[in-house]
N, C-alpha and C positions, 0 to 999 in steps of 0.2 A: 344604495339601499341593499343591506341583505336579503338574501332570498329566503323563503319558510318552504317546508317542506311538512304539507298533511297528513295525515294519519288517523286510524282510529285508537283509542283508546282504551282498554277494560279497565275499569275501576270497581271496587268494591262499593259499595251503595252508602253507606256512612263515612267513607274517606269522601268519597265526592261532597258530600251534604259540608262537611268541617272544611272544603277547599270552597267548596259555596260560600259559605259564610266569610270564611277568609277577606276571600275576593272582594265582598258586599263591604266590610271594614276597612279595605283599604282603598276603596274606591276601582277597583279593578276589575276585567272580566274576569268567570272562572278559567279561560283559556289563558289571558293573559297574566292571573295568578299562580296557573300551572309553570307557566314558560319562565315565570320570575322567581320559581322555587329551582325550579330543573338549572336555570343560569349562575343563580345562589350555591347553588349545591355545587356545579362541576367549579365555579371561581375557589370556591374555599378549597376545594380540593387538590387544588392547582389543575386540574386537567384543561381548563378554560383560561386565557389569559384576560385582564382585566383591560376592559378600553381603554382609562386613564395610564396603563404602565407601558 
C-alpha cells in the first residue's frame, strides 16, 4: 500500500463547492476527487507514470 501524506489546503470557496459537487456525481469523496484530479493532471502530463505502463 502507498503511503499518503496530509496536509491542509486553501481553496477558494466556489472552487471547493464545483469540486463538491464533482465528487457527489461521481460517487467520490471531495478528498478523493481532489487526489483523482491532482493524479489525472500530473499522468497527462507525463510527470506521473501510469500503473498500467
Amino acid at each position: 500500500m502507498k503511503s499518503k501524506k496530509a496536509f491542509a489546503l486553501r481553496i477558494e470557496a466556489d472552487i471547493f463547492r464545483e469540486v463538491e459537487k464533482l465528487a457527489k456525481e461521481e460517487f467520490r469523496s471531495t478528498n478523493g476527487q481532489i487526489e483523482w484530479m491532482l493524479n489525472k493532471q500530473l499522468k497527462d502530463s507525463g510527470r506521473l507514470k501510469d500503473d498500467a505502463e
